[in-house]
LUMKERO-621183 format. One record per residue: x, y, z of N, C-alpha, C in turn; residue in one letter. Coordinates in Angstrom, 1 decimal, always signed. Example, Ala and Ser with C-alpha at 12.3 -4.5 7.8 and 13.67 -1.06 7.14 Angstrom:
2
+--------+--------+--------+--------+--------+--------+--------+--------+--------+--------+
:     nu :     nv :     nw :    cau :    cav :    caw :     cu :     cv :     cw : residu :
+--------+--------+--------+--------+--------+--------+--------+--------+--------+--------+
:  +13.2 :   -5.7 :   +7.8 :  +12.3 :   -4.5 :   +7.8 :  +13.2 :   -3.3 :   +7.8 :      A :
:  +12.8 :   -2.2 :   +7.1 :  +13.7 :   -1.1 :   +7.1 :  +12.9 :   +0.0 :   +7.9 :      S :
+--------+--------+--------+--------+--------+--------+--------+--------+--------+--------+
//
This chain:
90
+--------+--------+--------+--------+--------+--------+--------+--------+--------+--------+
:     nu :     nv :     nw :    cau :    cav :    caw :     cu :     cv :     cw : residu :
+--------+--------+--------+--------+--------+--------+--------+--------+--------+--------+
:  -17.0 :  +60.6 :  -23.2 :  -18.5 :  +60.4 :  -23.2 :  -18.8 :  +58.9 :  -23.2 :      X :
:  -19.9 :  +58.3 :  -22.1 :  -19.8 :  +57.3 :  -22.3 :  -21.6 :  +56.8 :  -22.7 :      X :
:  -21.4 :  +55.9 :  -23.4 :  -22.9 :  +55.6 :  -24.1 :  -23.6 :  +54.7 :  -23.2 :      X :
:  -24.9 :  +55.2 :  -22.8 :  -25.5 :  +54.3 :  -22.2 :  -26.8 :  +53.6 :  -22.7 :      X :
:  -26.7 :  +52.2 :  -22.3 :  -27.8 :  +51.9 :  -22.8 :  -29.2 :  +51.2 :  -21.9 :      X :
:  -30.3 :  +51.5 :  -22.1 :  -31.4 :  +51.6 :  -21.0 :  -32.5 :  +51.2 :  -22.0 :      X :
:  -32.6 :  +49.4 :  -21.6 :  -34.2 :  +49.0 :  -22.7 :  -35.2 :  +50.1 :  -22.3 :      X :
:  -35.7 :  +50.6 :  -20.7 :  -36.4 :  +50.4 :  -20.1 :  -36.1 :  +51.5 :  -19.1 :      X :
:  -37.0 :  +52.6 :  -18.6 :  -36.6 :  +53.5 :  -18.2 :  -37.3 :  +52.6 :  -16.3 :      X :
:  -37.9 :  +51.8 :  -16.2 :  -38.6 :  +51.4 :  -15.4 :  -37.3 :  +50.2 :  -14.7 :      X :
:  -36.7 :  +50.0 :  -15.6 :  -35.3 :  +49.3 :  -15.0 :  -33.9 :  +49.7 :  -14.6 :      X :
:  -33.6 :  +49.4 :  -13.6 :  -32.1 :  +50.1 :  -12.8 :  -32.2 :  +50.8 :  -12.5 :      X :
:  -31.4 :  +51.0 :  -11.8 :  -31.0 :  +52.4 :  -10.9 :  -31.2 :  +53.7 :  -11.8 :      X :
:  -30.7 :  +53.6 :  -13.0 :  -30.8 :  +54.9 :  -13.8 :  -32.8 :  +55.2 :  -14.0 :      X :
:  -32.8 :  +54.1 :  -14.7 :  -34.4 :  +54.7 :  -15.0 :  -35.1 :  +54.9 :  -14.2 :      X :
:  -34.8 :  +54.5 :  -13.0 :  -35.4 :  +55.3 :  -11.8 :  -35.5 :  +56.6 :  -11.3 :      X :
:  -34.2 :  +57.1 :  -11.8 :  -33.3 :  +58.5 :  -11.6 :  -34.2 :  +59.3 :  -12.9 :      X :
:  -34.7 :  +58.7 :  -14.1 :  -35.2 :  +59.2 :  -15.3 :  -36.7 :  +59.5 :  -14.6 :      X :
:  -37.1 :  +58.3 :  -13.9 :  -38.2 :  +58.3 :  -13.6 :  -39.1 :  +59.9 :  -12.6 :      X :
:  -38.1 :  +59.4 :  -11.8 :  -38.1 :  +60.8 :  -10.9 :  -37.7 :  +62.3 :  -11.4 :      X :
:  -36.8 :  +62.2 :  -11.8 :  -36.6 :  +63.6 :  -12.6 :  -37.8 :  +63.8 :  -13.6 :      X :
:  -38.4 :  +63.1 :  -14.7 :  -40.1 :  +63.9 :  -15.1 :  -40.6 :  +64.1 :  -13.9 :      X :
:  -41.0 :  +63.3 :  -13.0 :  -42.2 :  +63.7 :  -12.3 :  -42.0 :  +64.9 :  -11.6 :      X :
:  -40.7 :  +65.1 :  -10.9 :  -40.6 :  +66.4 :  -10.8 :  -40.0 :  +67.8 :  -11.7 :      X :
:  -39.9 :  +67.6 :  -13.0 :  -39.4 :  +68.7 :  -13.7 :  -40.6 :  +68.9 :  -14.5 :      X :
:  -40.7 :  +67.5 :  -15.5 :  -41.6 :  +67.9 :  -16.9 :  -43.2 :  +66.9 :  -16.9 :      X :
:  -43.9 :  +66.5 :  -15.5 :  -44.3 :  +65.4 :  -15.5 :  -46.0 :  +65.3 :  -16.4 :      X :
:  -46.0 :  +67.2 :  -16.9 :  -47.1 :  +67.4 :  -18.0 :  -46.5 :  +66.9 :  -19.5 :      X :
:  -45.7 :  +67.5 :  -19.9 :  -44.9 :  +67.5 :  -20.9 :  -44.9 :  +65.9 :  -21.3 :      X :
:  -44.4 :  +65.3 :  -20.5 :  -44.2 :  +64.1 :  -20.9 :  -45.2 :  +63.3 :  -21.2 :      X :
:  -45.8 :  +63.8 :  -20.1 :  -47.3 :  +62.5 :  -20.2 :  -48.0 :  +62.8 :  -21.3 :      X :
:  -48.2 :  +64.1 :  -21.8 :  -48.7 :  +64.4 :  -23.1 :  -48.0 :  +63.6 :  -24.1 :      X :
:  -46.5 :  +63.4 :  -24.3 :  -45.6 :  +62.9 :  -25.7 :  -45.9 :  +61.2 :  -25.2 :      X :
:  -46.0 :  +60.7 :  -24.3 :  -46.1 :  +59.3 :  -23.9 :  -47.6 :  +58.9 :  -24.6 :      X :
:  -48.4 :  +59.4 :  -25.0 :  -49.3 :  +59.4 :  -25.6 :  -49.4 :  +59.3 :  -26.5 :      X :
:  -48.1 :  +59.6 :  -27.6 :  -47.8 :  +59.1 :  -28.7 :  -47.4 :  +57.5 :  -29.1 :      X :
:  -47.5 :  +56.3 :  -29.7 :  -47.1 :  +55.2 :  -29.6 :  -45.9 :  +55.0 :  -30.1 :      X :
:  -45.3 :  +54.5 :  -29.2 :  -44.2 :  +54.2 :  -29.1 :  -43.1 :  +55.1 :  -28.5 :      X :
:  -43.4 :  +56.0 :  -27.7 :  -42.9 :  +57.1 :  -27.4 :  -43.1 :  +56.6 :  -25.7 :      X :
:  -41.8 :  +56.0 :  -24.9 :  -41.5 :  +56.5 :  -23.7 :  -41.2 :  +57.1 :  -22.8 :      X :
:  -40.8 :  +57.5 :  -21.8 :  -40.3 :  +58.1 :  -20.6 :  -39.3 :  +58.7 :  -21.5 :      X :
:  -38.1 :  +57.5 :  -22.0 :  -36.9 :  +58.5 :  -22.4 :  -36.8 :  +59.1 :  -23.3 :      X :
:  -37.7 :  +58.8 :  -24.2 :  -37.9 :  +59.5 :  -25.2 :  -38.7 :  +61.3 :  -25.4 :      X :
:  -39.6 :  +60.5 :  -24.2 :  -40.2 :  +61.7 :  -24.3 :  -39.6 :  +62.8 :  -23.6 :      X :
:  -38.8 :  +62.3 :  -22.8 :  -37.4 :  +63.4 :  -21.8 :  -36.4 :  +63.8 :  -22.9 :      X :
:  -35.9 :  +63.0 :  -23.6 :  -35.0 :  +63.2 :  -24.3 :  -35.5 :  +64.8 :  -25.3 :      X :
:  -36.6 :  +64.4 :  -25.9 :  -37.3 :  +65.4 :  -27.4 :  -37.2 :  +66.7 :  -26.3 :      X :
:  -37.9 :  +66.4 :  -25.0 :  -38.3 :  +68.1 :  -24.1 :  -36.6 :  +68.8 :  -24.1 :      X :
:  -35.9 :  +67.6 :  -23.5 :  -34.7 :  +68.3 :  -23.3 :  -34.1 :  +69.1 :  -24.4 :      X :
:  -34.2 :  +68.3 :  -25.7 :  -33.4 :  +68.8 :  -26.7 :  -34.1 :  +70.3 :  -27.4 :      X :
:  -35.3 :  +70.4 :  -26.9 :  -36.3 :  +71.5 :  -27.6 :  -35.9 :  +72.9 :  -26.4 :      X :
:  -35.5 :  +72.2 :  -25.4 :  -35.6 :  +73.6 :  -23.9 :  -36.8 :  +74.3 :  -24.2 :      X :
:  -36.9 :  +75.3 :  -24.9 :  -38.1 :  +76.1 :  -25.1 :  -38.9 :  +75.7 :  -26.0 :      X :
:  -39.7 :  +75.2 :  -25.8 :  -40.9 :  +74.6 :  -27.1 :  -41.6 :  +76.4 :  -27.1 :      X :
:  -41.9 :  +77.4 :  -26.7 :  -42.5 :  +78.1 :  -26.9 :  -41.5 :  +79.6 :  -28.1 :      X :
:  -40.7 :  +79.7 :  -28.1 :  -39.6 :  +79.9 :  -28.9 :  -40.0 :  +79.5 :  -30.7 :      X :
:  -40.6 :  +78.7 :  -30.7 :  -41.0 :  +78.1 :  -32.1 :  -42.6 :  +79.0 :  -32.3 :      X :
:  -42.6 :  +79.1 :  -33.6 :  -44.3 :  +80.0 :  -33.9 :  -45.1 :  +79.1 :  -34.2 :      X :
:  -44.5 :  +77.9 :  -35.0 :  -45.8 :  +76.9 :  -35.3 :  -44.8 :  +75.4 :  -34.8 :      X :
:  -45.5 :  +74.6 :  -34.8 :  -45.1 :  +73.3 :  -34.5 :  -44.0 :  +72.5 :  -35.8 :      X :
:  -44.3 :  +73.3 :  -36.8 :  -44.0 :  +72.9 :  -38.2 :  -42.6 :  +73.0 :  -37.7 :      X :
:  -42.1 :  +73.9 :  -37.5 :  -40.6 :  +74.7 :  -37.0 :  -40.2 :  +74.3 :  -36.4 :      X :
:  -40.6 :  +73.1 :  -35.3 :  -39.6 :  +72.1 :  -34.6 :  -39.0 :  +71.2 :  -35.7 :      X :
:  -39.8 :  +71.0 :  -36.7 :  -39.0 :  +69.3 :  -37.7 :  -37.5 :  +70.3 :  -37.9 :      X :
:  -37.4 :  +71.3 :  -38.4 :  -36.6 :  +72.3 :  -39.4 :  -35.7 :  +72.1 :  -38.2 :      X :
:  -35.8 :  +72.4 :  -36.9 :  -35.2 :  +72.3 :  -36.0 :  -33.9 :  +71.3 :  -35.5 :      X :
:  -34.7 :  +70.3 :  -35.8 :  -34.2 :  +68.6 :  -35.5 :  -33.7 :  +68.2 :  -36.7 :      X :
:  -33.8 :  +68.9 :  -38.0 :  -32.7 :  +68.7 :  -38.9 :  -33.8 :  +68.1 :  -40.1 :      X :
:  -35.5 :  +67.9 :  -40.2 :  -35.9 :  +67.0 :  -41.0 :  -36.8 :  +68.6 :  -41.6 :      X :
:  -37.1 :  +67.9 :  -43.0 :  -38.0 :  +69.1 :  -43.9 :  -39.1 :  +68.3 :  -44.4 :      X :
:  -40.1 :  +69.1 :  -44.8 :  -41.3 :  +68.2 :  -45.4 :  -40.7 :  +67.5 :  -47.0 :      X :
:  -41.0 :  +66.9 :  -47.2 :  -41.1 :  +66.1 :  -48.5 :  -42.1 :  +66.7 :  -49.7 :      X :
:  -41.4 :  +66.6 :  -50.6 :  -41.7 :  +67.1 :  -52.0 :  -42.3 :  +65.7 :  -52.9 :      X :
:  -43.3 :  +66.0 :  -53.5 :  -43.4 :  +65.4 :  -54.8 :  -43.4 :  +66.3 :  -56.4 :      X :
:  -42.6 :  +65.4 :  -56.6 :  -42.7 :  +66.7 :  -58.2 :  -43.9 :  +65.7 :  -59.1 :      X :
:  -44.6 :  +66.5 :  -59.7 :  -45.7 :  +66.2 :  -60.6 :  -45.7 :  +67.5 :  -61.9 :      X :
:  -44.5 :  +67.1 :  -62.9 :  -44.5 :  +68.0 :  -63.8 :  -43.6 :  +69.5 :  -63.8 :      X :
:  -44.7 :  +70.8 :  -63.6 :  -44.3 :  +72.1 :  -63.2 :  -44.5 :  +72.0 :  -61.7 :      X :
:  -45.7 :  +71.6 :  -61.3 :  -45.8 :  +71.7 :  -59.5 :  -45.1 :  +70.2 :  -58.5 :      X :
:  -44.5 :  +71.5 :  -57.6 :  -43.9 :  +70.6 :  -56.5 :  -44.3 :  +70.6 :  -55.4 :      X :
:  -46.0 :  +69.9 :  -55.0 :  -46.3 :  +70.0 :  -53.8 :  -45.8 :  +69.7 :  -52.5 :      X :
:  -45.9 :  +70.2 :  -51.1 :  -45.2 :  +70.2 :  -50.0 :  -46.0 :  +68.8 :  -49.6 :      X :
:  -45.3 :  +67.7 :  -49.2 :  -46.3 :  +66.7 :  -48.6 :  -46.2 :  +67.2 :  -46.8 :      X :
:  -46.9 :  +66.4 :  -46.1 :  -46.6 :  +66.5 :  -44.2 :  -45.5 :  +65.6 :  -43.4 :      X :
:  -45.6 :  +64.5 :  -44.6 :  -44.2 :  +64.2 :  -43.2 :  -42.8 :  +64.3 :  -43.8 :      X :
:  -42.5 :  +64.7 :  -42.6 :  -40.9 :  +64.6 :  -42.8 :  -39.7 :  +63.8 :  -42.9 :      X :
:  -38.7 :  +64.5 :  -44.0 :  -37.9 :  +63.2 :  -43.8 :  -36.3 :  +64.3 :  -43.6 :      X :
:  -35.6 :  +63.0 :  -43.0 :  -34.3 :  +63.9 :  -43.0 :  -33.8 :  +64.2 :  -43.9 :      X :
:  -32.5 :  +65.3 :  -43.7 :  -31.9 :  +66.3 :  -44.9 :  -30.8 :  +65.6 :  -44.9 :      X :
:  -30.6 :  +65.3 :  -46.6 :  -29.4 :  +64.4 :  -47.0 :  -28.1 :  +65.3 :  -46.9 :      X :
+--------+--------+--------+--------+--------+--------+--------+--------+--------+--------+
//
């Protein structure tokens, strides 16, 4: 396996190949995650690919569990409320 590295999906020959493959496979999908900051082309190809069926999941919550991260706890005493973001599982 070899590691590749790409600042820039808008540079070389590959990110051009990245470029083209959204616009004709996922070119809704992405443009919706590209709307997130900091979130580009490859990234946002990368998350679709690794999900294949986003519809497979019941709530959105069920993707973090997916990708390996859980909500965060705070203990205050007897209660241990659920916070929203997630962090990875040690």
């Amino acid at each position: 396996m070899t590691l590749l590295q790409i600042d820039s999906p808008s540079h070389g020959p590959w990110g051009e190949g990245i470029e083209a493959l959204v616009q004709k496979s996922y070119p809704k999908v992405v443009l919706l995650l590209k709307q997130i900051k900091g979130v580009g082309t490859l990234i946002a190809l990368t998350f679709r690919l690794t999900l294949e069926d986003p519809h497979r999941f019941g709530k959105s919550r069920d993707v973090g569990g997916y990708l390996g991260l859980h909500p965060g706890h705070r203990k205050s005493g007897e209660s241990e409320p659920q916070m929203h973001n997630p962090s990875v599982r040690r």
